[in-house]
N, C-alpha and C positions, 0 to 999 in steps of 0.2 A: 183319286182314291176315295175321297170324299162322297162323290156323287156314286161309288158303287155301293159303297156302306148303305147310305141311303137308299139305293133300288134292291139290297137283301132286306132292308127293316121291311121298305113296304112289300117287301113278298112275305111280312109275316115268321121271318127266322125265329128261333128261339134262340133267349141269351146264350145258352154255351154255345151253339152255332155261329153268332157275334164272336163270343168271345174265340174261338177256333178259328174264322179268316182273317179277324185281327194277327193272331198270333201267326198265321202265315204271312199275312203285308208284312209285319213288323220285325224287326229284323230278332 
């Protein structure tokens, strides 16, 4: 899970984008 977080940062996501597939992975 780790290493996809990492390959959306380097594509450049914006934080509420972070914060929205966070809030998918996490229960």
């Amino acid at each position: 899970m780790v290493i996809q977080v990492i390959n959306f940062n380097l594509e450049g996501i914006t934080h509420d984008d972070f914060m929205g597939v966070a809030n998918e992975v996490a229960p």
